[in-house]
PyMOL commands that place a pseudoatom at each C-alpha (Angstrom):
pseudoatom trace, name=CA, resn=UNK, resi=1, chain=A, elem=C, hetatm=0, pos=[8.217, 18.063, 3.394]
pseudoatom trace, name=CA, resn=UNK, resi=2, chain=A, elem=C, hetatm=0, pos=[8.914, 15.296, 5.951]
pseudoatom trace, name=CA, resn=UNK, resi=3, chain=A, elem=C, hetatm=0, pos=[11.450, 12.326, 5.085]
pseudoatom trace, name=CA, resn=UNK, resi=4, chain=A, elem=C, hetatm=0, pos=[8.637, 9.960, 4.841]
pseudoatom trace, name=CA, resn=UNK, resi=5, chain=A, elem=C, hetatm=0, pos=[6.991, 12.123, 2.310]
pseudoatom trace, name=CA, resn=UNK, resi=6, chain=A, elem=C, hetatm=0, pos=[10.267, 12.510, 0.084]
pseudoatom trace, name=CA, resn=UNK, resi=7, chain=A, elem=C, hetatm=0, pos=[10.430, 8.750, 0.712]
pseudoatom trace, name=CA, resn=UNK, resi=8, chain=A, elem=C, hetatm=0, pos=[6.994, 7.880, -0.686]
pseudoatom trace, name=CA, resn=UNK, resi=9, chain=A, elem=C, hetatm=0, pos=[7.141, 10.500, -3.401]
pseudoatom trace, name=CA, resn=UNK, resi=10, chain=A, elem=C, hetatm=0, pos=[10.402, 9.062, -4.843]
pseudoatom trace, name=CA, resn=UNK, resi=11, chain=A, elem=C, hetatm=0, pos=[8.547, 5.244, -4.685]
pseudoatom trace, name=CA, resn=UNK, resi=12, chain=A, elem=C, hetatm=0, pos=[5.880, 6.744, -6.628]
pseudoatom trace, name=CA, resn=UNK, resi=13, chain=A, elem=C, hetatm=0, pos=[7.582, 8.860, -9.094]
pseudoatom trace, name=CA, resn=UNK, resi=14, chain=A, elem=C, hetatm=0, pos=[9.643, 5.803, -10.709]
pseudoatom trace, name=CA, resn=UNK, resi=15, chain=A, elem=C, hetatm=0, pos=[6.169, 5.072, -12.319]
pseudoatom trace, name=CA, resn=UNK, resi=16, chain=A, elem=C, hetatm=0, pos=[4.515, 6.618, -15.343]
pseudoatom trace, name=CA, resn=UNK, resi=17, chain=A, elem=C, hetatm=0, pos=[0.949, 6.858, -13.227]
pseudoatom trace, name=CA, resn=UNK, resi=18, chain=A, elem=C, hetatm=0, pos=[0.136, 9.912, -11.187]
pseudoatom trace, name=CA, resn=UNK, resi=19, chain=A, elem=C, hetatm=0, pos=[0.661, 9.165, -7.639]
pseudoatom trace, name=CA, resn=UNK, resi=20, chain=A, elem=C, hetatm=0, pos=[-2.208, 10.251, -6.595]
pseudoatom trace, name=CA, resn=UNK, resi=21, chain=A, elem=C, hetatm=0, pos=[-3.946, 7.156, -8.642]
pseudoatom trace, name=CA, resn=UNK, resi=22, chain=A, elem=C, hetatm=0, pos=[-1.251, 4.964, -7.466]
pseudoatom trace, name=CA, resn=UNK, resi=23, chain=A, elem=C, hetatm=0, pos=[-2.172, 5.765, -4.037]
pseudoatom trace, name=CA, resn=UNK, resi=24, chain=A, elem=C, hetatm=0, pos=[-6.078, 4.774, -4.898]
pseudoatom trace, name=CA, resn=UNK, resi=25, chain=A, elem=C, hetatm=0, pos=[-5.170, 1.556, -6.000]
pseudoatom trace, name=CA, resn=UNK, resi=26, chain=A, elem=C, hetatm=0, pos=[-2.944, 0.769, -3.052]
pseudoatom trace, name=CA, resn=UNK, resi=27, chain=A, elem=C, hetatm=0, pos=[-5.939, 1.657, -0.838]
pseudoatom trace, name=CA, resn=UNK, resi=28, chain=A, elem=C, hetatm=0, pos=[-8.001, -0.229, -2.764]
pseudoatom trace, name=CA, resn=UNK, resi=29, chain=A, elem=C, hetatm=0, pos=[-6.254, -2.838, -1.923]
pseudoatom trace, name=CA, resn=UNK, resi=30, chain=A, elem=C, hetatm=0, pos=[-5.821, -2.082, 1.758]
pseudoatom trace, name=CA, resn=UNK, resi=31, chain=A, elem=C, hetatm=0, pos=[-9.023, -0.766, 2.596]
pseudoatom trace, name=CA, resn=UNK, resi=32, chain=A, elem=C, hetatm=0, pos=[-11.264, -2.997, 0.009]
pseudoatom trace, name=CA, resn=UNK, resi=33, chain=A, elem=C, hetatm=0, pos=[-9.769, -6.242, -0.270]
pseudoatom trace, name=CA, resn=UNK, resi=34, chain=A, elem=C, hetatm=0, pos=[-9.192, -5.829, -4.194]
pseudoatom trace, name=CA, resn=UNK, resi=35, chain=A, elem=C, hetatm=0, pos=[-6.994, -8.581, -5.252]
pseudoatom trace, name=CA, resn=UNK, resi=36, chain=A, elem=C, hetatm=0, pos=[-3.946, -7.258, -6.565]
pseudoatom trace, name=CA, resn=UNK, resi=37, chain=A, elem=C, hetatm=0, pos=[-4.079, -8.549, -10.413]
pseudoatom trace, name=CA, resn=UNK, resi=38, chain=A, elem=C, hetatm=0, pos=[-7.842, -7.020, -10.398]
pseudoatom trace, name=CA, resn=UNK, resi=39, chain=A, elem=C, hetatm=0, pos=[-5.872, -3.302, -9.733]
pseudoatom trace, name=CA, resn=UNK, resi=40, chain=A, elem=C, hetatm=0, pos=[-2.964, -4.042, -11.619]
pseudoatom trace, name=CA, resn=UNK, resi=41, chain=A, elem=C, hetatm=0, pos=[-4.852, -5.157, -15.000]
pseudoatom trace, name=CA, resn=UNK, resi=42, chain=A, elem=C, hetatm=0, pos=[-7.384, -2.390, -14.211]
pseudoatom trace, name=CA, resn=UNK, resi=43, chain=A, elem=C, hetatm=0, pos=[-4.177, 0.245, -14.420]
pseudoatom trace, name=CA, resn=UNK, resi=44, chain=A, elem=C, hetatm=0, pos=[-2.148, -1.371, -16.756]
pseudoatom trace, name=CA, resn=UNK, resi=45, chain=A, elem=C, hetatm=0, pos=[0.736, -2.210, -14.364]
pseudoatom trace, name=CA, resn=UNK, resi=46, chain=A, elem=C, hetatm=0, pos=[1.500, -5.745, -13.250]
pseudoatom trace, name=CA, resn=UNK, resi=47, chain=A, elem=C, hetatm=0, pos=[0.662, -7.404, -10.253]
pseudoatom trace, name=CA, resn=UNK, resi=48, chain=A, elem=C, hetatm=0, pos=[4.325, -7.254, -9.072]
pseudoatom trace, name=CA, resn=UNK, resi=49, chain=A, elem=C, hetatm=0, pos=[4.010, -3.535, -8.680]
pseudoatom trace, name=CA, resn=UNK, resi=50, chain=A, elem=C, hetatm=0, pos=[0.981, -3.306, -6.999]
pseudoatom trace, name=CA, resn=UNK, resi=51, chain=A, elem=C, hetatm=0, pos=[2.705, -5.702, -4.674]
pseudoatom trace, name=CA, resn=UNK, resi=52, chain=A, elem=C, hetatm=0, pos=[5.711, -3.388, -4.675]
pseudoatom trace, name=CA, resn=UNK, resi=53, chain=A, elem=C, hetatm=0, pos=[3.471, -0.214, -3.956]
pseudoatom trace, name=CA, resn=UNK, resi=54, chain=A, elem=C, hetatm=0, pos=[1.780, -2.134, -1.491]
pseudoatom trace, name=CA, resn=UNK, resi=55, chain=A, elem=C, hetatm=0, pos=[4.754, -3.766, 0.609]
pseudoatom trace, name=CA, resn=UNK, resi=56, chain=A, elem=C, hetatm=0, pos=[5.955, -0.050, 0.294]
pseudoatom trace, name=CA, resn=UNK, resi=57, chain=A, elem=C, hetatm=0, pos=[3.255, 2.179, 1.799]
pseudoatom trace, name=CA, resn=UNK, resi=58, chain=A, elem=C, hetatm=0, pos=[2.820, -0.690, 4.735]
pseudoatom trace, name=CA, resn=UNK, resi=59, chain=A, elem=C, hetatm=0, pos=[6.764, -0.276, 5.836]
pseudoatom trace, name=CA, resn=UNK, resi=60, chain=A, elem=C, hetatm=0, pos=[6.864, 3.627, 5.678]
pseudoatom trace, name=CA, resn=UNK, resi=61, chain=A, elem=C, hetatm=0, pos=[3.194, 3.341, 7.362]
pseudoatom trace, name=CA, resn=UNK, resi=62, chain=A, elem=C, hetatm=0, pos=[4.979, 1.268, 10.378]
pseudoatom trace, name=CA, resn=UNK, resi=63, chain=A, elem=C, hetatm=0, pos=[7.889, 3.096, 10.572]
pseudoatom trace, name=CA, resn=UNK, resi=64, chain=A, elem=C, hetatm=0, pos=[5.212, 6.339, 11.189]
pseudoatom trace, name=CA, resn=UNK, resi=65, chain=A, elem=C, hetatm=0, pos=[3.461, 4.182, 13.539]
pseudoatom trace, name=CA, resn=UNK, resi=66, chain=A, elem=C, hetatm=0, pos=[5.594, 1.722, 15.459]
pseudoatom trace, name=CA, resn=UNK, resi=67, chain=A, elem=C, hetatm=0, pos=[2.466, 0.344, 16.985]
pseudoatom trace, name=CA, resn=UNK, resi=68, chain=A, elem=C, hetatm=0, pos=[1.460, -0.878, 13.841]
pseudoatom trace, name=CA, resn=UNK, resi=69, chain=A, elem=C, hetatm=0, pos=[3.080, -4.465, 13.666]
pseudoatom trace, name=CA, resn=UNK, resi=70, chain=A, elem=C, hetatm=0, pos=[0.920, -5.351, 16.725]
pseudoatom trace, name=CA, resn=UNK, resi=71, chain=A, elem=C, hetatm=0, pos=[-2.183, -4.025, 15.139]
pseudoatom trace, name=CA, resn=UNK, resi=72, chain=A, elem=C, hetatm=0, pos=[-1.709, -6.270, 12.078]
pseudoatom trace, name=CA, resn=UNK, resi=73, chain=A, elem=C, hetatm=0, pos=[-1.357, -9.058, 13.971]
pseudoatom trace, name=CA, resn=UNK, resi=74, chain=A, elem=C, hetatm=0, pos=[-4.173, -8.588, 15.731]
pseudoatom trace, name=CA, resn=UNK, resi=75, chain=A, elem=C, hetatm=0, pos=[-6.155, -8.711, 12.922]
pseudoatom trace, name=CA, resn=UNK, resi=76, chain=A, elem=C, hetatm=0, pos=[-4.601, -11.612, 11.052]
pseudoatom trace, name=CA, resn=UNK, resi=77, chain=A, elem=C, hetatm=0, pos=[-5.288, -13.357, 15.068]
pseudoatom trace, name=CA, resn=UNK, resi=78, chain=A, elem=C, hetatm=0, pos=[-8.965, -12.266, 14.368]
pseudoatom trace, name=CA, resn=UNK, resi=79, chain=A, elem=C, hetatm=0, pos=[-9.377, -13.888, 10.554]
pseudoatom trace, name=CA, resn=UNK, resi=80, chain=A, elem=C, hetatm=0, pos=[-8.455, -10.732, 8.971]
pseudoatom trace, name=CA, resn=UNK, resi=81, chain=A, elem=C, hetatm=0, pos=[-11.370, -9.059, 10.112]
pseudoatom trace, name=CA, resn=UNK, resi=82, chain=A, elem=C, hetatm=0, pos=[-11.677, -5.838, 12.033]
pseudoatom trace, name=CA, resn=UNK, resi=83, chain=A, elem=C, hetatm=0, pos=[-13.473, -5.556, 14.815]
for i in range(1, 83): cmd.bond("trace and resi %d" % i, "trace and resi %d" % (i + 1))
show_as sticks, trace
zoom trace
């Protein structure tokens, strides 16, 4: 097991979900565009978290990929749309 994987397991373990569901709702998030209060009522957690969970994955996703930061703001350049 990697550092980054200890690091994200021990995020994810200070809640009372699985983390494989937390990790569905963070990509959710990510990947859908679900706003984070639709998630966090959905899973009984508050909005806060999924904000937490989300902050989270980006950072340890960055540090993985230092690239990253310019990718993102790319994107937010471009409307927040992919191309």
């Amino acid at each position: 097991m990697t550092k980054s994987d200890r690091e994200i397991m021990e995020i994810f373990e200070a809640y009372d979900l699985p983390p494989r569901r937390i990790a569905v709702i963070v990509l959710a998030v990510l990947r859908h565009d679900q706003r984070l209060a639709d998630m966090a009522g959905g899973n009984n957690v508050s909005e806060s978290t999924v904000r937490c969970w989300r902050d989270e994955l980006i950072t340890l996703l960055s540090a993985q990929a230092p690239r990253l930061d310019r990718a993102l703001k790319k994107v937010a350049q471009q409307g927040g749309r992919w191309s």
